[in-house]
C-alpha positions in Angstrom: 94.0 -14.5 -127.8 90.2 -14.4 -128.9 88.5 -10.7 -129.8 85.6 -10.9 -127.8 85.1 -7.5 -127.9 81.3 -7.3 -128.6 80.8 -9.0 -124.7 83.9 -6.5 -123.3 85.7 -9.6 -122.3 88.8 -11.4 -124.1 89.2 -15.5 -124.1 92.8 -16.3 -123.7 93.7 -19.9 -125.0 96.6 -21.9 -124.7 98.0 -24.4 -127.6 100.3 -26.6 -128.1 99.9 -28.3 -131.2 97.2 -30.6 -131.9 96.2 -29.4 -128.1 94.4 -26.6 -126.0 96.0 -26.7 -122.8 94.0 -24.3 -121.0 91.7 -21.3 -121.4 90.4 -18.3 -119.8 87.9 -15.7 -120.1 89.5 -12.3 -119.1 87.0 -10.0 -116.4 85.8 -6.7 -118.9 88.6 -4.6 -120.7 87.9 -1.8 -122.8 88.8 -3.4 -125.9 89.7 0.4 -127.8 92.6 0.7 -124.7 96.0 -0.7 -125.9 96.8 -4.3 -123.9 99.9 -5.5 -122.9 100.2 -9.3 -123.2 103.6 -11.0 -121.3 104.8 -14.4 -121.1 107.1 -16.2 -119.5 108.5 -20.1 -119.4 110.5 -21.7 -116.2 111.0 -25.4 -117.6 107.4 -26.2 -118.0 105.2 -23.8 -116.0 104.0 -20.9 -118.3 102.9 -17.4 -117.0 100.4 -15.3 -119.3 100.0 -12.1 -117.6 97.2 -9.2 -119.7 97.7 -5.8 -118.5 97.0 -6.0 -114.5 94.8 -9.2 -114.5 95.6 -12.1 -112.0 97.8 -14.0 -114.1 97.3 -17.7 -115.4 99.8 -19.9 -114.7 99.9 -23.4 -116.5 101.8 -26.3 -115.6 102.0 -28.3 -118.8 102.6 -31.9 -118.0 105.1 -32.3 -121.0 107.5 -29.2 -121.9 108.1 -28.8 -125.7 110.9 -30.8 -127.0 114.5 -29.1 -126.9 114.1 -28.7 -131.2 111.3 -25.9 -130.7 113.5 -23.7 -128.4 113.6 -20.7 -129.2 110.3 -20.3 -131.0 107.7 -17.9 -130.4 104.4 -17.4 -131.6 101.3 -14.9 -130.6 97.5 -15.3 -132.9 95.5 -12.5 -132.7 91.7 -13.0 -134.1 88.5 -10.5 -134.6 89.9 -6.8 -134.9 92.7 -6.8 -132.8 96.0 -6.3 -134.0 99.5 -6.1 -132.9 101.5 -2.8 -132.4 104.7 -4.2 -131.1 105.8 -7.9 -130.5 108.9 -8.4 -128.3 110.8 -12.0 -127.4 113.6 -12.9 -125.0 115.2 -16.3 -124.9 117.1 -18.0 -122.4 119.4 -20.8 -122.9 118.5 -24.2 -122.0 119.8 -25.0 -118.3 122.6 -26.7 -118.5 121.2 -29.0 -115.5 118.4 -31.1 -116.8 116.0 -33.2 -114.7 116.3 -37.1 -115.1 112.7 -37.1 -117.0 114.3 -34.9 -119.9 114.7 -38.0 -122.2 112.1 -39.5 -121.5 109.8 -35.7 -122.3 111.8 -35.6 -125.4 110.6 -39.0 -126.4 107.0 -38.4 -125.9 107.1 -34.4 -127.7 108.1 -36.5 -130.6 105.2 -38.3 -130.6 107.1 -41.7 -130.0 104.7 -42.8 -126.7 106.0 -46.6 -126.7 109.5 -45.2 -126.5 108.7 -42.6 -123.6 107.0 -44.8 -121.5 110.1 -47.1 -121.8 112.1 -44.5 -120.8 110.0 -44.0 -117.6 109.7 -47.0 -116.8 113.5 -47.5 -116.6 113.4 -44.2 -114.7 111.0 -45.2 -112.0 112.9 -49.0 -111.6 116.1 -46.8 -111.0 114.1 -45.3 -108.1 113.4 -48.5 -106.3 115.9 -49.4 -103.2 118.1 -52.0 -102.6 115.2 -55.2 -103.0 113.1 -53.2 -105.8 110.7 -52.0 -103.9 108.7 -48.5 -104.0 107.8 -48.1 -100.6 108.5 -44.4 -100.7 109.0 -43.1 -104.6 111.0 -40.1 -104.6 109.1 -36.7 -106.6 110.7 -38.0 -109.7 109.6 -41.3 -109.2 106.7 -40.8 -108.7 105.9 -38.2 -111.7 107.8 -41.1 -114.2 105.6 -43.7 -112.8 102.5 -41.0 -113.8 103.3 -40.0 -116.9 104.5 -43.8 -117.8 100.8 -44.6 -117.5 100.2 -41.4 -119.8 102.5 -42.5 -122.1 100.9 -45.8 -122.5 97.5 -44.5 -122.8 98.4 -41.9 -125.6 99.6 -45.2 -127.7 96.9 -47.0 -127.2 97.7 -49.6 -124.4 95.1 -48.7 -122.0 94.4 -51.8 -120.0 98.3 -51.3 -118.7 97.7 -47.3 -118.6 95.3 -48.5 -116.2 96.9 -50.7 -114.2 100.0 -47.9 -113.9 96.9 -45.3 -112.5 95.2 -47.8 -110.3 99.1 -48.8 -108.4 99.3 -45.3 -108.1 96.3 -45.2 -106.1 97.5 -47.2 -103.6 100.4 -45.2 -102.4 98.8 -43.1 -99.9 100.9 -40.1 -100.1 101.8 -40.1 -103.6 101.9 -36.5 -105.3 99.9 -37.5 -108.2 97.0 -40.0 -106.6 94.4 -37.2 -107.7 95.5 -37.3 -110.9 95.9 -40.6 -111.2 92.1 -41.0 -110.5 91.6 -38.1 -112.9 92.9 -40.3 -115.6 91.2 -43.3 -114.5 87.5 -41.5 -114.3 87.9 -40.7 -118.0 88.8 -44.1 -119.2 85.8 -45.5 -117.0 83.3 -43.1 -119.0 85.1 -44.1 -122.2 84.5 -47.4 -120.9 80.6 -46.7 -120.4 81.2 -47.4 -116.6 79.0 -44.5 -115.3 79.2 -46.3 -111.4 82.7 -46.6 -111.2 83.5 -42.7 -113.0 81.3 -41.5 -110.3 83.2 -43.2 -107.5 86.4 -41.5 -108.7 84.6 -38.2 -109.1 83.7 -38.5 -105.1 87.8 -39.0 -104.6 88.4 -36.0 -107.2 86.2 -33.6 -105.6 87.5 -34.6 -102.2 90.8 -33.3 -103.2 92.2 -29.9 -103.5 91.6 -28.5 -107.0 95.3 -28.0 -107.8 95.7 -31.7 -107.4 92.9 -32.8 -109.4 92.7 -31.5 -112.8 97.1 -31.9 -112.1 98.0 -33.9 -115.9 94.8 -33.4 -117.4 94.1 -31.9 -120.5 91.1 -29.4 -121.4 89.5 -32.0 -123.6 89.9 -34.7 -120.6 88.6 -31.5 -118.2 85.2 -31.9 -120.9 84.9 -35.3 -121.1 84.6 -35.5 -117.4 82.5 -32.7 -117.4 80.1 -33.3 -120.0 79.6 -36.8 -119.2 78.2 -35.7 -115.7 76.0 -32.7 -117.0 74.3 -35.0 -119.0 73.5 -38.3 -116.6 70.4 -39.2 -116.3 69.4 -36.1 -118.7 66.0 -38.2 -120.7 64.4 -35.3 -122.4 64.8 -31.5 -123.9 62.4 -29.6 -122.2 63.8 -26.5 -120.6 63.2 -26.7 -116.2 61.3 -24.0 -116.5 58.3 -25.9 -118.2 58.9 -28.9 -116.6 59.8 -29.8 -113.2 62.9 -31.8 -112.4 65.1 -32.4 -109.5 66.8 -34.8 -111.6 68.7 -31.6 -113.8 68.8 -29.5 -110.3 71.2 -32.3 -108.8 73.1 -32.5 -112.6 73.5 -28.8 -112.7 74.7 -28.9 -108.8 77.4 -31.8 -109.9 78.8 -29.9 -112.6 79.3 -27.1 -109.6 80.6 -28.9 -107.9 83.4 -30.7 -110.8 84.1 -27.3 -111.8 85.0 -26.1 -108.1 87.2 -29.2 -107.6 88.6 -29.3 -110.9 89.6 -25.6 -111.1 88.2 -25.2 -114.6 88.4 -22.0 -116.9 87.2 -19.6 -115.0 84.2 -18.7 -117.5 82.9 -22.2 -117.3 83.1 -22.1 -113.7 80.8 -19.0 -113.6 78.0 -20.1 -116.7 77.7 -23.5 -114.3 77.3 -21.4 -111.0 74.8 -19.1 -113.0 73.0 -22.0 -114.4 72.7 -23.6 -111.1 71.8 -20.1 -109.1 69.1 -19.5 -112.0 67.8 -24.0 -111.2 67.5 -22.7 -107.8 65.8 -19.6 -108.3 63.2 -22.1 -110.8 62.8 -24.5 -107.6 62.0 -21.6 -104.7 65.3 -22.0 -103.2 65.8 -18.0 -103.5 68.7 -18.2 -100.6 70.5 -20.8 -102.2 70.4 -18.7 -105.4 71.1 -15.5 -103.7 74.1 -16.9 -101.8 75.7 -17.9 -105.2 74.9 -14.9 -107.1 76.9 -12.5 -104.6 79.5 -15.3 -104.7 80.0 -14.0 -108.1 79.4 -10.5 -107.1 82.2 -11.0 -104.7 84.7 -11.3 -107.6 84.0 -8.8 -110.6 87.2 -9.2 -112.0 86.0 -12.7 -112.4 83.3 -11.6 -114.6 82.8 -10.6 -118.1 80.0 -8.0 -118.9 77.3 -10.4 -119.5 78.3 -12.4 -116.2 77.8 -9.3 -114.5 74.4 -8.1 -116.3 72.6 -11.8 -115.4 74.2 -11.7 -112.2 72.3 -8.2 -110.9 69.2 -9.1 -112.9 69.0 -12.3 -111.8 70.0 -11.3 -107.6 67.3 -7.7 -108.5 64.4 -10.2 -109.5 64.8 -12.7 -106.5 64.8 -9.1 -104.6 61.5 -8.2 -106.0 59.8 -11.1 -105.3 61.6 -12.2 -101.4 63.7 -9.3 -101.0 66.8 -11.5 -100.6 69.0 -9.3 -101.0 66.7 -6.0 -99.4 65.4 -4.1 -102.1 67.6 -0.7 -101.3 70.8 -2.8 -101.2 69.5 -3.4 -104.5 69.7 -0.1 -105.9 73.4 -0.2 -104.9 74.4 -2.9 -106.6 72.3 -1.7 -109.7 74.6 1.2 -109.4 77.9 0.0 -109.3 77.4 -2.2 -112.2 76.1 1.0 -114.4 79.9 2.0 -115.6 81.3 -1.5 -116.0 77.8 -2.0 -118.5 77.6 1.9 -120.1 78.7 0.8 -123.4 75.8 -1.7 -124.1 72.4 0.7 -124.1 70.3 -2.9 -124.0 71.8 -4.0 -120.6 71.2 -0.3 -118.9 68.3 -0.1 -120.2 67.5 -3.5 -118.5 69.4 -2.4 -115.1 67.1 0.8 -115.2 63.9 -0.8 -115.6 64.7 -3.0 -112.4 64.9 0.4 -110.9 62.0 1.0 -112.0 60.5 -2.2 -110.6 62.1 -1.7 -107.3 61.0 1.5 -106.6 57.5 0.9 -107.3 57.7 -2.1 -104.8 58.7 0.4 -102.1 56.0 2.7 -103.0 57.7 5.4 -105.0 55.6 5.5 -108.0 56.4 9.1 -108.9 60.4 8.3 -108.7 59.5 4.9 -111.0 57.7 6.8 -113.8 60.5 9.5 -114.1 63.0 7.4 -114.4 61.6 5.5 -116.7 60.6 8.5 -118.4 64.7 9.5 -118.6 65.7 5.7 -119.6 63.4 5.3 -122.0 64.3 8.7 -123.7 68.3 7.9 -123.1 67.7 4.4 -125.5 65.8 6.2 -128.1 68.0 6.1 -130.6 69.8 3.7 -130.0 69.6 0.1 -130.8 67.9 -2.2 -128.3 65.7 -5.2 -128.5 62.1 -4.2 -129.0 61.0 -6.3 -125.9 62.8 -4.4 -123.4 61.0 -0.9 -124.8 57.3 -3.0 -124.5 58.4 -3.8 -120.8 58.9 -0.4 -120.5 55.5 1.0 -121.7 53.8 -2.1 -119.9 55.1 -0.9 -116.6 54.3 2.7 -117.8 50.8 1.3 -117.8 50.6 -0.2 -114.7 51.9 2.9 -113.4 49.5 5.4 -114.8 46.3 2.7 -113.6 48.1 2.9 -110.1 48.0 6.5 -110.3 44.3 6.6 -111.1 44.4 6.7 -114.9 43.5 3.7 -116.2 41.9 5.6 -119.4 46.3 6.9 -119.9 47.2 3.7 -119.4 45.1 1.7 -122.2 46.2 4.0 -124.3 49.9 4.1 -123.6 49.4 -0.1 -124.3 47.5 0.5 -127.2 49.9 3.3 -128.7 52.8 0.4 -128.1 51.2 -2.6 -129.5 50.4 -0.8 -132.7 54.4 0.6 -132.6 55.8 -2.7 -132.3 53.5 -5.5 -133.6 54.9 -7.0 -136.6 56.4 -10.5 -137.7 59.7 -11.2 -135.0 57.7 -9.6 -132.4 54.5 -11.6 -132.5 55.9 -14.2 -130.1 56.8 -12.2 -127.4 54.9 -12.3 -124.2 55.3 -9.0 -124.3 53.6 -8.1 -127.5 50.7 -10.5 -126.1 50.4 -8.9 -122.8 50.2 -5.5 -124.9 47.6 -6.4 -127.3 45.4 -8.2 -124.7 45.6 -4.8 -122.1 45.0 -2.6 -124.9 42.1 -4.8 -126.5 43.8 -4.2 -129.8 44.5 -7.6 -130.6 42.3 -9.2 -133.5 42.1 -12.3 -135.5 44.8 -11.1 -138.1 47.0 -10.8 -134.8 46.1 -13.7 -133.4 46.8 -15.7 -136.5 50.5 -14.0 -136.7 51.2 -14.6 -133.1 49.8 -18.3 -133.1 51.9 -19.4 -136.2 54.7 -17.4 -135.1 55.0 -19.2 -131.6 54.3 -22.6 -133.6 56.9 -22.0 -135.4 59.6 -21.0 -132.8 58.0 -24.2 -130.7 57.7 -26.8 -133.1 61.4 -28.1 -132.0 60.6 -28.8 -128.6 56.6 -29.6 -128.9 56.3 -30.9 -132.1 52.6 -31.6 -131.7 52.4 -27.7 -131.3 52.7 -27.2 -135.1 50.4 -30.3 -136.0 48.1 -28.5 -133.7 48.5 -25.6 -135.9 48.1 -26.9 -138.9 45.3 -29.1 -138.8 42.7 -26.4 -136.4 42.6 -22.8 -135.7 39.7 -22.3 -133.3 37.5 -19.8 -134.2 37.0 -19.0 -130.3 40.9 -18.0 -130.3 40.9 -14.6 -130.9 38.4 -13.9 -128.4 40.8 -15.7 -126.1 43.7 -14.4 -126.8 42.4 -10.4 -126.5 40.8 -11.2 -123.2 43.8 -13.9 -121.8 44.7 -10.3 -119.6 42.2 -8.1 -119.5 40.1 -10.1 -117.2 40.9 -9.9 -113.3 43.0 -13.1 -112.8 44.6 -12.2 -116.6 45.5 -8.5 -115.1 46.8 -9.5 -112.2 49.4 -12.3 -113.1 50.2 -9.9 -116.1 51.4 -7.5 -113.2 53.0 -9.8 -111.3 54.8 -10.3 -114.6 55.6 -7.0 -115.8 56.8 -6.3 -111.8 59.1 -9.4 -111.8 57.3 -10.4 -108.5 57.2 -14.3 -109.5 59.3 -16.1 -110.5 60.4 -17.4 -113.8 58.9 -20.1 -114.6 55.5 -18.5 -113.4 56.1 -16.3 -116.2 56.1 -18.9 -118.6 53.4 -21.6 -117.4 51.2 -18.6 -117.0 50.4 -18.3 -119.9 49.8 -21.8 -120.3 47.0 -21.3 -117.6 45.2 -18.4 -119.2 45.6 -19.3 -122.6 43.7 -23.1 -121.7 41.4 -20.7 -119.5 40.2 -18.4 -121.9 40.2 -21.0 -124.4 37.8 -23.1 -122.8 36.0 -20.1 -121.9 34.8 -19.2 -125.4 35.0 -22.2 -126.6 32.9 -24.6 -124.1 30.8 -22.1 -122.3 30.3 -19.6 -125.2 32.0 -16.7 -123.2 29.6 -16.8 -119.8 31.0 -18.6 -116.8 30.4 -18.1 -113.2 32.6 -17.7 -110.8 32.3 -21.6 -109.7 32.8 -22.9 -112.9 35.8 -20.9 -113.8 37.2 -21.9 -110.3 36.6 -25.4 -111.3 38.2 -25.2 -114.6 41.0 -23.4 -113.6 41.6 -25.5 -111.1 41.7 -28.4 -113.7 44.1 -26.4 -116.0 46.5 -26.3 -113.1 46.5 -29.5 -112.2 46.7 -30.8 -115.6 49.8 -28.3 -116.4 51.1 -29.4 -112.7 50.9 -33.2 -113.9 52.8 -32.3 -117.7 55.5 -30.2 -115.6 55.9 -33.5 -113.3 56.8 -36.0 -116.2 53.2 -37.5 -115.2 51.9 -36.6 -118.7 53.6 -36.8 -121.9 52.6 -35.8 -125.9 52.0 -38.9 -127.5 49.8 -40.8 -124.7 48.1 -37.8 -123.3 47.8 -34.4 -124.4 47.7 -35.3 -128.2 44.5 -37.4 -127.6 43.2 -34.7 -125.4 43.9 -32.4 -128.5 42.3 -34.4 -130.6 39.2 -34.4 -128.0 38.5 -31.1 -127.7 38.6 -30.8 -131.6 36.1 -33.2 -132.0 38.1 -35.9 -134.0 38.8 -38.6 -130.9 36.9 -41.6 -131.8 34.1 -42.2 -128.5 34.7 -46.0 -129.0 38.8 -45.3 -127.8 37.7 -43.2 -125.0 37.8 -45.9 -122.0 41.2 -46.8 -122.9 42.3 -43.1 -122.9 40.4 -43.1 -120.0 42.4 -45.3 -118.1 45.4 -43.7 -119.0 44.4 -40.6 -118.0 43.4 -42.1 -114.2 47.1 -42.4 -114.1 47.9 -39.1 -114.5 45.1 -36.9 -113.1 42.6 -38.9 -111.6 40.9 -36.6 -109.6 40.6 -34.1 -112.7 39.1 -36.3 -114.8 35.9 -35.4 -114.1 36.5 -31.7 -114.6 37.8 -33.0 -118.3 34.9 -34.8 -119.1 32.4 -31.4 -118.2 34.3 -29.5 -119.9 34.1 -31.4 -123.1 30.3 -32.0 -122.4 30.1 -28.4 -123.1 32.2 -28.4 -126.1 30.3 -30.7 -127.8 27.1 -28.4 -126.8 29.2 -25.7 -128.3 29.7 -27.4 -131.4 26.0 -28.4 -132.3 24.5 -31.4 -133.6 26.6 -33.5 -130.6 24.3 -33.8 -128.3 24.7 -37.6 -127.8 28.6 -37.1 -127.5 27.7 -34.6 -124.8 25.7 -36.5 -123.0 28.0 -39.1 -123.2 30.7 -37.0 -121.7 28.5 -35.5 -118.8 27.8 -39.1 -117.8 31.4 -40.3 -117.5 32.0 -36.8 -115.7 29.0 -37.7 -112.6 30.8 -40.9 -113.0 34.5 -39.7 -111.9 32.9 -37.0 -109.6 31.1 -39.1 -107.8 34.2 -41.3 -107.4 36.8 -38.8 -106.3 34.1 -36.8 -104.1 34.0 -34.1 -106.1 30.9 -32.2 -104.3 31.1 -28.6 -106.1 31.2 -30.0 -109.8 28.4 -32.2 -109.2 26.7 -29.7 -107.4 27.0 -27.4 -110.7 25.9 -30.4 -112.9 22.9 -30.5 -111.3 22.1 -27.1 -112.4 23.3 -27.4 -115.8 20.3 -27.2 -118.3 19.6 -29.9 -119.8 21.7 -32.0 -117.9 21.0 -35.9 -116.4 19.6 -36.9 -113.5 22.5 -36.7 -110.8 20.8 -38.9 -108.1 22.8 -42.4 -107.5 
């Protein structure tokens, strides 16, 4: 038994040696309460009973050999420990089933021998012209665990061949099984084709038939191999769009319902897949899964329950799926269960918060944000929970009429909690951008601190880093949300009325936006052109998120481009390879680095270059508004065909 006391949930694990049979994360307990552990044997099922949980029952598919009788043992890790330890034996039964030898055989390790054994067990079971038309129970579970037998001592092809005559007895007890066993040698085997054929037949099954004889390690073989097919790259869903890891994270749903897994993997792989579909619009889907869960607490440790109500309170927010005062109930209920951990009520409270001011109640929000906020102060909790706090203070105050109160309750938090660790939190960022505090110290820090966390995933992210810092960043970065659009997605944020991926790509927009702002059109756009390049941003960020783009063909280059260091004599062939990707924002690609190298000075050939190819691509793809705004570009070419 596992001290897991820090989440207010125990893991119960079950050995036998060289083996984990089976484990279990225990719903919340309060770990400083005494707990009473009991556990009983009948031949080879096992009974582990904690206080008044449900209890686990294992079947273990070989008993312990008759030598080990009368042994007991209890491990107790972390800080636990043991105030009284009580054992009972019973005698052996007198009465032993015909398999007896033969489990005796295989506990000893001798597998050759034990499949013998079974094998002259099952031919004993065969009628008067040694056939097997209808194996009796024991027949049929020697026949099984023959083909075990032979597969733990290596002889898999006839291990196989044992599984696959199982399979064609229609109503033998262990067929599931048998196809169990015969889906993990196929993906030991590399046959991904045939695995997923028997995986169909497994989940087909009831779940007390289909993980029947298999082991936890065979349990994760199966499961891992099929959370991982087809998986090409690292990039989280939420930067990149995939219904590829949508249908891989539904599969392993779906393995883990049929399969009857631990129950704690059976609720991180119906959170993972509620959270894919929350990341794909499918809020209902998400929703019905989530109160699934919700449906069962005992089911739950604490941090299953906190994402579980802060996952179901965002969708809320942002469809009101569940209704937003059904909400607040469910934000209720969970309070005691979470009281001990200040981070998660804090978090619970501030979805109050949220809630409240998305029916309107803007004087209930503030106060009680004003009493959580006071509750967590001295207590520890991550810093980024606090800074959501004073942003939505903000937004609350500038709702209220006070947006001089609100700049200043920003600014009064940014300068509290800027400093290295914090710098590459969007939070920090939406801070020093509200409260116009940020400068090119700041910037600096939050650049190379975001770099850094990156550089594991986007490698060219610290190469980027490294070789330029532009000088326009600053000026980007402190007005990324200040301006309209910036303000408003920044409230959208802070509200939780998007969704999360939104959260994350945009930045990604406004960052490029402001970006290009200060560094292309020397801070002075009008309201077509920023249209135009935001538009282009999108779709550029649209075609990366669809696997249409990738580092090393595209957006390095592009890099490269905008810094001035892409050779002009390369650009058709880059060209051509971004016609594959974006085509029809090409031409908003090549204006914008017309201006850049305007910007820069002493390019002015490189820009006309680049305004040339842009009327070229805009003219192709129809693009009447950016020529139209080419035209009246100073200093720009003669538009006419």
């Amino acid at each position: 038994m596992q001290d897991a006391a820090a989440s207010g949930a125990l893991l119960l694990r079950i050995y036998r040696p060289g083996e984990l049979l089976a484990e279990r994360q225990l719903a919340a307990v309060n770990p400083n309460q005494p707990l009473k552990l009991t556990v009983s044997r009948d031949n080879n099922f096992l009974r582990f009973q904690l206080n008044e949980e449900s209890p686990l029952e294992i079947r273990e598919l070989f008993p312990p050999q008759s030598s080990q009788n009368g042994y007991s043992g209890v491990g107790i890790l972390g800080t636990a420990r043991a105030v009284s330890a009580m054992a009972r034996h019973r005698p052996t039964p007198r009465e032993r089933t015909p398999l007896y030898p033969a489990a005796e055989l295989y506990a000893k390790g001798n597998f050759q021998a034990a499949a013998a054994e079974y094998q002259h067990i099952y031919a004993a079971d065969a009628d008067a012209n040694g056939q097997h038309i209808v194996p009796s129970l024991d027949g049929q579970e020697a026949e099984f665990k023959r083909g075990v037998s032979l597969s733990r001592s290596g002889n898999r092809n006839a291990a196989r061949e044992v599984f696959l005559g199982i399979m064609n007895v229609a109503n033998h007890q262990w067929r599931t099984a048998a196809a169990a066993k015969l889906c993990v040698l196929a993906l030991e085997d590399k046959d991904l084709e045939r695995a997923n054929e028997l995986l169909g037949q497994m989940i087909a099954e009831p779940s007390a038939a289909t993980n029947r004889g298999l082991s936890v390690s065979e349990l994760d073989t199966i499961r891992n191999a099929f959370a991982n097919l087809g998986q090409s790259d690292s990039v989280p869903l939420i930067l990149r769009t995939d219904p590829a890891a949508v249908e891989r994270l539904r599969r392993l749903y779906e393995i883990d319902r049929a399969m009857n897994v631990p129950t704690h993997k059976r609720v991180r792989s119906q959170l993972r897949l509620a959270e894919a579909y929350g990341i794909i619009a499918e809020d209902h889907q998400a929703a019905y899964l989530l109160f699934e869960l919700l449906s069962q607490p005992k089911m739950l440790d604490d941090t299953a329950l906190f994402t579980v109500v802060e996952q179901l309170a965002w969708i809320s927010l942002r469809s009101k799926v569940p209704s937003r005062r059904a909400m607040l109930q469910h934000i209720e209920e969970a309070r005691p269960r979470l009281a001990h951990s200040a981070a998660a009520v804090l978090e619970l409270e501030l979805s109050r918060v949220r809630i409240l001011a998305a029916e309107g109640e803007r004087s209930a929000a503030l106060q009680v944000l004003e009493q959580a906020t006071r509750q967590v102060s001295n207590q520890s909790v991550d810093t980024a929970r606090l800074m959501d706090g004073e942003l939505l203070r903000g937004f609350l105050l500038e709702e209220g009429g006070d947006p001089q109160k609100a700049e200043q309750c920003w600014k009064d938090a940014y300068l509290k909690y800027k400093g290295p660790g914090n710098m590459s939190l969007l939070s920090i960022s939406q801070l020093g951008s509200l409260s116009g505090e940020f400068n090119e110290k700041d910037t600096r820090a939050m650049v190379d601190e975001v770099c850094r966390n990156a550089g594991d995933l986007f490698p060219a992210a610290r190469i980027a880093n490294f070789l330029f810092f532009p000088p326009e960043a600053p000026l980007a970065f402190r007005q990324m949300w200040r301006t309209p659009r910036g303000k408003e997605a920044a409230r959208r944020i802070v509200f939780r009325q998007c969704r999360v991926e939104e959260m994350h790509v945009e930045q990604v927009h406004l960052s490029c936006l402001e970006t290009i702002r200060y560094g292309a059109f020397d801070g002075q756009m009008t309201e077509d052109q920023e249209q135009l390049v935001w538009n282009g941003v999108v779709a550029m960020v649209a075609a990366y998120r669809a696997k249409q783009t990738n580092w090393a063909t595209h957006l390095t280059p592009m890099f490269l481009a905008w810094l001035g260091h892409y050779p002009q004599q390369n650009w058709p062939s880059l060209e051509r390879e971004f016609e594959k990707a974006f085509s029809g924002q090409l031409a908003i690609f090549c204006y914008i680095l017309s201006r850049r190298y305007k910007q820069l000075g002493s390019r002015d050939e490189q820009s006309a270059y680049f305004l040339e190819r842009a009327m070229v691509h805009a003219r192709k793809n129809n693009q009447v508004a950016l020529l139209k705004i080419m035209e009246q570009q100073p200093g720009g070419v003669d538009m006419a065909p």
